[in-house]
SEPA-391396 format. One record per residue: residue number from 0; x negated, y negated, z negated of N, C-alpha, C in turn. Coordinates in steps of 0.1 Angstrom, whole numbers, plus 5000, padded with zeros to 4 digits. Each point is the difference from the previous one (the first is absolute). Layout:
% SEPA-391396
(atom NUM; (X; Y; Z); (X; Y; Z); (X; Y; Z))
...
//
This chain:
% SEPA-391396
(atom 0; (1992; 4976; 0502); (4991; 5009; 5006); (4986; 4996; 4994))
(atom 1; (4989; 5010; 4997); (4989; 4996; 4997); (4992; 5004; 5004))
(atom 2; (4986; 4997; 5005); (4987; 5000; 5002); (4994; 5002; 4995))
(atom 3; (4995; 5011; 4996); (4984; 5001; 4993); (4990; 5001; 5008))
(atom 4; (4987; 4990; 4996); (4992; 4997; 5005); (4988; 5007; 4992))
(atom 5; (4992; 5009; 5006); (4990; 5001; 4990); (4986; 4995; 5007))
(atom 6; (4988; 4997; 4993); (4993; 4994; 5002); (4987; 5009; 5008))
(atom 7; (5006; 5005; 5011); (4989; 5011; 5007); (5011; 5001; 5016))
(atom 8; (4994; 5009; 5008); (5003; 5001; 5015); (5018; 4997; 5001))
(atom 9; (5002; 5004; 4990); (5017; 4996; 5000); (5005; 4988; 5007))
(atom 10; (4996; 4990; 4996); (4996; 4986; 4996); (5001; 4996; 5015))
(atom 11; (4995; 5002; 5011); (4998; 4997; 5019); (5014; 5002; 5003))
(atom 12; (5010; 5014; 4991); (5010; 4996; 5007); (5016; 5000; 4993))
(atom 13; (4992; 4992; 4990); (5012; 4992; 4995); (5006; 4991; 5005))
(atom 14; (4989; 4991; 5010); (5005; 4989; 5005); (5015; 4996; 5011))
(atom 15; (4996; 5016; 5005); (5010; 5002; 5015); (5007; 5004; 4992))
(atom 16; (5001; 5007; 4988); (5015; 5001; 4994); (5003; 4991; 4994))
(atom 17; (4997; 4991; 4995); (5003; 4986; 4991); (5008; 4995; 5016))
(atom 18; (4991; 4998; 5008); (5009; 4992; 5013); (5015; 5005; 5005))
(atom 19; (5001; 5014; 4999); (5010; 5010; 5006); (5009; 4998; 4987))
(atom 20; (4997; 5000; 4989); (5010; 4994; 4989); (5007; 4985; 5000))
(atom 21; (4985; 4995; 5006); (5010; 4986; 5000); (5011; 4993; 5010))
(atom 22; (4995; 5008; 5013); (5007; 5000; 5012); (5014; 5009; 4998))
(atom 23; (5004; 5009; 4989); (5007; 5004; 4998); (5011; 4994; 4989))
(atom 24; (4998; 4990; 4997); (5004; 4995; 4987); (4997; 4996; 4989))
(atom 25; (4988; 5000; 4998); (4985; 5000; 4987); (5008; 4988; 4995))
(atom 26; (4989; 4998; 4990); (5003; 4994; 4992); (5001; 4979; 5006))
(atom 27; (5009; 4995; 4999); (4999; 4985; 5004); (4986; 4991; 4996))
(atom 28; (4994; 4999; 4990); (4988; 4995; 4995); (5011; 4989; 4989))
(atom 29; (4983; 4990; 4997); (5000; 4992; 4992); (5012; 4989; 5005))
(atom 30; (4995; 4994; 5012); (5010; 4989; 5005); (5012; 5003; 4999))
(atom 31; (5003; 5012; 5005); (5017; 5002; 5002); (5007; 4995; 4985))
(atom 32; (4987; 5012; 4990); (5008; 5001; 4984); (5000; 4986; 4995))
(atom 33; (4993; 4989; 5004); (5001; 4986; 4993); (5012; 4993; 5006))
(atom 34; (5006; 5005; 5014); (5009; 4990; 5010); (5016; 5012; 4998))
(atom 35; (4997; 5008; 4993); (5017; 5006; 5003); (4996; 5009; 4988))
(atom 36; (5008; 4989; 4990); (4998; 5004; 4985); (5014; 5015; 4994))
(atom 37; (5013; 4995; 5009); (5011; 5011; 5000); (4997; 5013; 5003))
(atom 38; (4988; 5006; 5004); (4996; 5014; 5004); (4992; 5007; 4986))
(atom 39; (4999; 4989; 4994); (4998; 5004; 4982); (5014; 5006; 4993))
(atom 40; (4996; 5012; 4991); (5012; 5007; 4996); (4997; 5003; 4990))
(atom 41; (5005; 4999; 4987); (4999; 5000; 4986); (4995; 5015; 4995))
(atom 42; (4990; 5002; 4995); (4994; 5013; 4997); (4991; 4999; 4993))
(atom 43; (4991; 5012; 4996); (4983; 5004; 4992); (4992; 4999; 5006))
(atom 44; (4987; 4994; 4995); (4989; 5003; 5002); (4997; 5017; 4995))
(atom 45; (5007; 5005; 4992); (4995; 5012; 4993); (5010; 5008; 5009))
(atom 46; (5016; 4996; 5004); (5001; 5010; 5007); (4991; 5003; 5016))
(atom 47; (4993; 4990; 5005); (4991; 5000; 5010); (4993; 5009; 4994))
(atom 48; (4992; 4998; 4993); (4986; 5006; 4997); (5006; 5021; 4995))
(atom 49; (5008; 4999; 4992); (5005; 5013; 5002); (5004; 5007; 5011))
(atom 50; (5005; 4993; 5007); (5006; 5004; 5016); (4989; 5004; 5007))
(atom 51; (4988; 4995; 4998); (4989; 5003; 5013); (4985; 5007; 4987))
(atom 52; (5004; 5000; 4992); (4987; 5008; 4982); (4995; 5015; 5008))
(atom 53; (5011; 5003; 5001); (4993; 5021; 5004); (4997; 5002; 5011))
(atom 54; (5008; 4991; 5010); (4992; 5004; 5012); (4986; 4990; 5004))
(atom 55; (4999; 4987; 4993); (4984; 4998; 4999); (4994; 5010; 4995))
(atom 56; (5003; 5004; 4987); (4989; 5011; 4996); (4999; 5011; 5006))
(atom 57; (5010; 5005; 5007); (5002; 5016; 5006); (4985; 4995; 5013))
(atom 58; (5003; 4990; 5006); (4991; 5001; 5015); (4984; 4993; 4993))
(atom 59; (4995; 5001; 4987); (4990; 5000; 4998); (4984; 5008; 5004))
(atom 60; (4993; 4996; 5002); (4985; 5012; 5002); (4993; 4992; 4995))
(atom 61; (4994; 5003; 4990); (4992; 4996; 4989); (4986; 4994; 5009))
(atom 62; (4997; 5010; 5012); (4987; 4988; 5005); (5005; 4986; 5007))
(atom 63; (5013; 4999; 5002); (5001; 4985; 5005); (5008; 4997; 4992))
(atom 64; (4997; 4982; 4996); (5012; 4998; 4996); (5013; 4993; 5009))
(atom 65; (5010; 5000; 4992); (5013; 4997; 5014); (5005; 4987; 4998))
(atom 66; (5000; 4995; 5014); (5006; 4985; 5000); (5014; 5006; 5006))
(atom 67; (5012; 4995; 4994); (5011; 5004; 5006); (5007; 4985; 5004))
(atom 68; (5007; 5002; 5015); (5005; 4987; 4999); (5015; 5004; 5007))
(atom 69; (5007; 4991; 4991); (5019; 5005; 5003); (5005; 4994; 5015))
(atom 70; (5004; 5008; 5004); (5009; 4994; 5015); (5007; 4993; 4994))
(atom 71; (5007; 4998; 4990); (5011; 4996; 4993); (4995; 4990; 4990))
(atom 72; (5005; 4990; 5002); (4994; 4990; 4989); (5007; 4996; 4988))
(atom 73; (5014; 5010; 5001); (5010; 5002; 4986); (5000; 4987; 4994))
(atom 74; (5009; 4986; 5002); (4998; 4986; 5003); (5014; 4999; 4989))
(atom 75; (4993; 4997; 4987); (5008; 5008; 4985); (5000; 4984; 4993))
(atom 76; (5010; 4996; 4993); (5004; 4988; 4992); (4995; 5008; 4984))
(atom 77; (4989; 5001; 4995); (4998; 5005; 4988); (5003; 4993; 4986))
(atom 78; (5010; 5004; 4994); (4999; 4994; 4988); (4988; 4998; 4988))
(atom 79; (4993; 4996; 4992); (4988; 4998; 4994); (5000; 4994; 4990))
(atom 80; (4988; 4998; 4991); (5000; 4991; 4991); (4985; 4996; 5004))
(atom 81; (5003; 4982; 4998); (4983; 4998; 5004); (4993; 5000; 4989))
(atom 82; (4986; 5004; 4996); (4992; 5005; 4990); (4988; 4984; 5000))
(atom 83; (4999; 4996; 5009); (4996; 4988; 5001); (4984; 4999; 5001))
(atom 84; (4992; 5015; 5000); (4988; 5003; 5005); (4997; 5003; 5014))
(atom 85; (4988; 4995; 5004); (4990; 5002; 5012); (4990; 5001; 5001))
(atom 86; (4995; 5005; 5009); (4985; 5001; 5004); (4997; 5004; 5016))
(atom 87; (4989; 5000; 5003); (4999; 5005; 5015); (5005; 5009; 5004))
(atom 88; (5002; 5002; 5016); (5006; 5012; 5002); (4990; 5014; 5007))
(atom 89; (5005; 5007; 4998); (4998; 5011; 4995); (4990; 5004; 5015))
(atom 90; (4989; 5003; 5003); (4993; 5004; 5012); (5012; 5009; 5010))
(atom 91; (4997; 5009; 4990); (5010; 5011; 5009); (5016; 4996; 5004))
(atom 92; (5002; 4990; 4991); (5013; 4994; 5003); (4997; 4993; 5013))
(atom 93; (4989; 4993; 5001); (4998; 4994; 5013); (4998; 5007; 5010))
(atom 94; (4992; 5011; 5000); (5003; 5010; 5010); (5008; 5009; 5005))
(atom 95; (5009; 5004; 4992); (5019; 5002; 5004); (5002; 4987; 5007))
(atom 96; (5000; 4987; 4999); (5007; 4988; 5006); (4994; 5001; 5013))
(atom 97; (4988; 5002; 5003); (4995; 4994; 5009); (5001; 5013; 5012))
(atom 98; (4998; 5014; 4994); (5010; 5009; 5008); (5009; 5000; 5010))
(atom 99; (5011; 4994; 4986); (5009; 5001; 5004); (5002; 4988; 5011))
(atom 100; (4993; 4989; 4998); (5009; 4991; 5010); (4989; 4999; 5012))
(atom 101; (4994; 5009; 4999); (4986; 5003; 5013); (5013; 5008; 5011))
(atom 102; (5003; 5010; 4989); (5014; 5009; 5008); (5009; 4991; 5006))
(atom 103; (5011; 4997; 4991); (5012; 4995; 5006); (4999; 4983; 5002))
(atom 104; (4995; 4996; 4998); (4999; 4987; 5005); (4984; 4993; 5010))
(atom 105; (4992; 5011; 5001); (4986; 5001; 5008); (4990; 4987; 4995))
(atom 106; (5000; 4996; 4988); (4999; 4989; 4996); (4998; 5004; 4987))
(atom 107; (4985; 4997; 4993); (4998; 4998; 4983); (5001; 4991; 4994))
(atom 108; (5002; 4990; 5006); (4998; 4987; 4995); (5015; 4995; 4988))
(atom 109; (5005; 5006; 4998); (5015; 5001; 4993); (4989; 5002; 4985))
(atom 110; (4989; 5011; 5003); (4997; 5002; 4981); (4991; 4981; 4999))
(atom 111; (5000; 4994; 5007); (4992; 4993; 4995); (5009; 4985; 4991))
(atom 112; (5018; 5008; 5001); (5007; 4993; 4993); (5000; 5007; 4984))
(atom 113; (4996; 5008; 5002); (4996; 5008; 4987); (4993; 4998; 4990))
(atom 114; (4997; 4994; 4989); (4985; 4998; 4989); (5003; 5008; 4987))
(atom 115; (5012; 4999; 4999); (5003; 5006; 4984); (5009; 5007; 4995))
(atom 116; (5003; 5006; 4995); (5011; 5010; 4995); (5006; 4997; 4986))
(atom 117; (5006; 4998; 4998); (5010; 4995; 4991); (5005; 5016; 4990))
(atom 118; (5006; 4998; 4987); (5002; 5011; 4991); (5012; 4997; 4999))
(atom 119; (5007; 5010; 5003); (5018; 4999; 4999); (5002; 5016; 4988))
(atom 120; (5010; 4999; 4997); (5009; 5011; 4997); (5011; 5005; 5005))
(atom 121; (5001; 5014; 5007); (5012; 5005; 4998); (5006; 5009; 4997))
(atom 122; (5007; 5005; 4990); (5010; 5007; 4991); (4982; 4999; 4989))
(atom 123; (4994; 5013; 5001); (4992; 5002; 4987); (4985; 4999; 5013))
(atom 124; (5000; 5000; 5005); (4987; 5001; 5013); (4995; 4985; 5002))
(atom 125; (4990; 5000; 4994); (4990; 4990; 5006); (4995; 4999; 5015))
(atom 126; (5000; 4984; 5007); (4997; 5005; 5013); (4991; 4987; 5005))
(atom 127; (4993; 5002; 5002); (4989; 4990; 5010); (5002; 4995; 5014))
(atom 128; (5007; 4989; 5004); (5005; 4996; 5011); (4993; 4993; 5011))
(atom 129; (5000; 5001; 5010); (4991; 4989; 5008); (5010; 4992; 5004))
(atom 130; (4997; 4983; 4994); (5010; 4994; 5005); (4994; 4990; 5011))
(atom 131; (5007; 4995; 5013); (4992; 4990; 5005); (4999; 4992; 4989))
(atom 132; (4989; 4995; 5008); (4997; 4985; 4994); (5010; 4987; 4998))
(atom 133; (5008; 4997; 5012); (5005; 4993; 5001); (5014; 4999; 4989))
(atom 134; (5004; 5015; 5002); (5011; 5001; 4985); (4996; 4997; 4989))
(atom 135; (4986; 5006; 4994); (4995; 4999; 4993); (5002; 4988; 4988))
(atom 136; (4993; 4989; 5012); (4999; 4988; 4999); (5011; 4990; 4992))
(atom 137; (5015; 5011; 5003); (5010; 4995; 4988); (5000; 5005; 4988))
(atom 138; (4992; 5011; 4993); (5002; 5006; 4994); (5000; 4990; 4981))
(atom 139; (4988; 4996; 5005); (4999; 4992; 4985); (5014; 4992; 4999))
(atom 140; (5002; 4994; 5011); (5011; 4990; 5001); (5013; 5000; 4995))
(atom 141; (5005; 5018; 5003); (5013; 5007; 5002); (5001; 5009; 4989))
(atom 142; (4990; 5008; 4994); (4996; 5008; 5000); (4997; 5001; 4981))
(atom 143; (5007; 5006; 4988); (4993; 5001; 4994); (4997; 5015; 4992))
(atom 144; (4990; 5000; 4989); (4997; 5017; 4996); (5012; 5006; 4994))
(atom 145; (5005; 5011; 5001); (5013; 5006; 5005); (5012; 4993; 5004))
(atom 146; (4999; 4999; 5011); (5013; 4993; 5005); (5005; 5013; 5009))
(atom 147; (5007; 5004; 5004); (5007; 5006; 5011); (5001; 4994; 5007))
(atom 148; (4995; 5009; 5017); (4999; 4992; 5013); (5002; 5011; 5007))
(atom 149; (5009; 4996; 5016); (5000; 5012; 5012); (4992; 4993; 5005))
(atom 150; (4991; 5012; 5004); (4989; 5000; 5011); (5003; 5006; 5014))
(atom 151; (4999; 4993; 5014); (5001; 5003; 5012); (4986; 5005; 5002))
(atom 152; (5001; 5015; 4997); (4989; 5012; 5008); (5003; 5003; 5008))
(atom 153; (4985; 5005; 5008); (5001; 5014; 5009); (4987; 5011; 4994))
(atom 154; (5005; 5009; 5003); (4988; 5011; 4997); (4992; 5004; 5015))
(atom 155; (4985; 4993; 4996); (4991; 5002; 5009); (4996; 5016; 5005))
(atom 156; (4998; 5004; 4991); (4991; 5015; 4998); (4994; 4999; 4984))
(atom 157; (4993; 5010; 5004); (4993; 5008; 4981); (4980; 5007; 5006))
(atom 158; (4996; 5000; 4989); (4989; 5004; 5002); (4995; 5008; 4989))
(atom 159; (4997; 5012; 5005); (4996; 5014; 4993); (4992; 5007; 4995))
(atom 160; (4991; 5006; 4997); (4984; 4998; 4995); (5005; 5016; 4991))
(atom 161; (5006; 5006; 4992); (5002; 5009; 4995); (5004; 4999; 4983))
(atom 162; (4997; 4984; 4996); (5007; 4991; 4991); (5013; 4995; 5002))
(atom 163; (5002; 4990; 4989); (5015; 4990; 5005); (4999; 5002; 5012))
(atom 164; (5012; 4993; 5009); (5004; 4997; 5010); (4999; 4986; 4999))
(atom 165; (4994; 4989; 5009); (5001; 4988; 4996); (5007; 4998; 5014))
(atom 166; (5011; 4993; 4995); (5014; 4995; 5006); (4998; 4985; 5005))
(atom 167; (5007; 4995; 5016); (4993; 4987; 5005); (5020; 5002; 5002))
(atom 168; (4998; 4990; 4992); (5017; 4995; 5001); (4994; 4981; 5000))
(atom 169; (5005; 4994; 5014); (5002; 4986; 5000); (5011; 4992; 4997))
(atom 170; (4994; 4992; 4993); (5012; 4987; 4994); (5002; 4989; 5012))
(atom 171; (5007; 4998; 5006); (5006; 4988; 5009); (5004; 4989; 4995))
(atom 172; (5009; 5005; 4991); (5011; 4985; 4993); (5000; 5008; 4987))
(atom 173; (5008; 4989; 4989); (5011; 5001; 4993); (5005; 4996; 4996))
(atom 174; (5010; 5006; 4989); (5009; 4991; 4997); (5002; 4997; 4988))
(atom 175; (5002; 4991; 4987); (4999; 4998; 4987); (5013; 4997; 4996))
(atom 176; (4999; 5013; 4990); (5017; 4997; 4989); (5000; 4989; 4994))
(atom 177; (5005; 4989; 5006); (5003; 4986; 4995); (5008; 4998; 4983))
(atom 178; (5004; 5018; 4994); (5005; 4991; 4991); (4993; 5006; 4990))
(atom 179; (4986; 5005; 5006); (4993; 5007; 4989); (4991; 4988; 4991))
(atom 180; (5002; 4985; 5009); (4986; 4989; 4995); (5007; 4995; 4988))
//
């Protein structure tokens, strides 16, 4: 299920439906996805982002831009290759996070496990990751430039402007093909 948020009168009553979504089954949050890793199921990031592409762009109006945020947090084992670049993360990427967990978890403080986004590949699609920190923190360790790794995502939401689509997919864990070192 998704939400689009646009950034004008809309916006007052998202909230009551963010709540009525989550009272109905919304999405678990951050904690759940770090404590009950079996609700991950082997999939795309690209089949996500095609699954939800036309109907972000169909509910566009060029005077606002749209924050969309997923009922569904699509909680996907992504295959990847790590590319072994970072840099900060992305504003807007922060503001999909903090959205989203203002919504389903009534609580922002989740983006402040957030600093950096990590450069993965997968199939021919470059992708800019927000990883916590704390996974992060193995990456040098585990981690080297193309190695193949599954990544425990969820997809936050996307943010829309009438350009790209910039996509807030969170990194939790992963996992490293041990016999790629």
């Amino acid at each position: 299920m998704l939400r689009a948020v646009r950034c004008s009168a809309v916006a007052p009553l998202f909230f009551p439906l963010a709540l009525l979504t989550l009272l109905l089954g919304g999405s678990p949050g951050v904690s759940q996805a770090q404590t009950n890793w079996d609700r991950y199921t082997p999939g795309t990031i690209a089949a996500i982002m095609q699954q939800h592409d036309s109907s972000i762009r169909a509910d566009y109006d060029p005077k606002y831009p749209s924050f969309v945020i997923s009922g569904d947090d699509f909680p996907t084992l992504a295959r990847v290759t790590y590319r072994g670049d970072s840099r900060p993360l992305n504003p807007k990427n922060r503001d999909v996070m903090r959205r989203w967990s203002l919504t389903f978890l009534r609580d922002t403080s989740v983006v402040l496990d957030f600093h950096r986004e990590y450069l993965f590949k997968e199939g021919t699609r470059l992708l800019w990751l927000p990883v916590q920190d704390s996974v992060a923190g193995y990456f040098a360790r585990e981690l080297h430039r193309g190695q193949p790794v599954t990544l425990y995502v969820i997809w936050a939401g996307a943010y829309y402007a009438g350009e790209g689509i910039i996509w807030t997919f969170l990194v939790n864990e992963f996992r490293a093909d041990s016999s790629a070192r």
